[in-house]
C-alpha positions in Angstrom: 72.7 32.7 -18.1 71.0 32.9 -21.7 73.7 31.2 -23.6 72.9 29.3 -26.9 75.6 26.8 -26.9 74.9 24.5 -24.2 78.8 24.0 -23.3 78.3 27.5 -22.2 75.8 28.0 -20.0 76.1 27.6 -16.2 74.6 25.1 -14.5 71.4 25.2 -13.0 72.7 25.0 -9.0 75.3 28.7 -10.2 72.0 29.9 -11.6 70.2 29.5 -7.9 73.2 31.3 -6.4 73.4 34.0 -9.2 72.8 37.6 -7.6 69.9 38.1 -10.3 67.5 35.0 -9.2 68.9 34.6 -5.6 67.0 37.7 -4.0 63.9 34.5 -4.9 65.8 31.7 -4.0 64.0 29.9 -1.2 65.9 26.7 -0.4 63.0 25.5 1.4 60.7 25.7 -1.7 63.5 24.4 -3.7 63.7 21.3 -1.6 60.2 21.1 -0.8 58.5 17.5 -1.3 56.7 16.6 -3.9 53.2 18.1 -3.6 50.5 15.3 -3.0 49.0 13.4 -6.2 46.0 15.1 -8.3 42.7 14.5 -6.7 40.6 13.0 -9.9 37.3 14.1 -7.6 38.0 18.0 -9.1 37.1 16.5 -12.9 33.3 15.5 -12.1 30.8 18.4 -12.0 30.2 19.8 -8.2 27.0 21.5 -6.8 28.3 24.9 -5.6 27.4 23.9 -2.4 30.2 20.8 -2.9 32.5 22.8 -4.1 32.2 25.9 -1.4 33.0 22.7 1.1 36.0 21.0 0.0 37.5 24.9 -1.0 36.7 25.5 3.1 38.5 21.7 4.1 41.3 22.6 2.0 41.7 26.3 3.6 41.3 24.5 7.1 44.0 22.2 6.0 46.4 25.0 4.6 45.9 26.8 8.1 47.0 23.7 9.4 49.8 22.9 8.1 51.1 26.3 7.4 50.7 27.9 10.5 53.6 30.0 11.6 52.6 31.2 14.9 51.7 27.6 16.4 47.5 27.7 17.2 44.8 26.4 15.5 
């Protein structure tokens, strides 16, 4: 896979299914969407109090939309 000469290497899609990287390879990951645009709000100085809240929404909305057993 570490080859100098680009003519050389393999590809990136043979370096997914090499036996070295594949035991990682999660097609779902790989494919994922884009993740969502930077929120700009994170730059200006918080109260701890702010912070502590949107840390808590974005747990809540992790929980949401990661949740493998199907309740809320």
């Amino acid at each position: 896979m570490l080859v100098i000469d680009p003519e050389q290497r393999i590809s990136v899609d043979d370096a997914l299914r090499h036996p070295y990287v594949n035991v990682w390879f999660d097609e779902a990951e790989v494919f994922a969407p884009p993740p969502r645009s930077y929120d700009h709000r994170l730059d200006i100085e918080q109260p701890v109090d702010a912070w502590k809240e949107m840390i808590f929404h974005e747990l809540q909305d992790y929980a949401r939309t990661h949740d493998i057993y199907g309740s809320v």
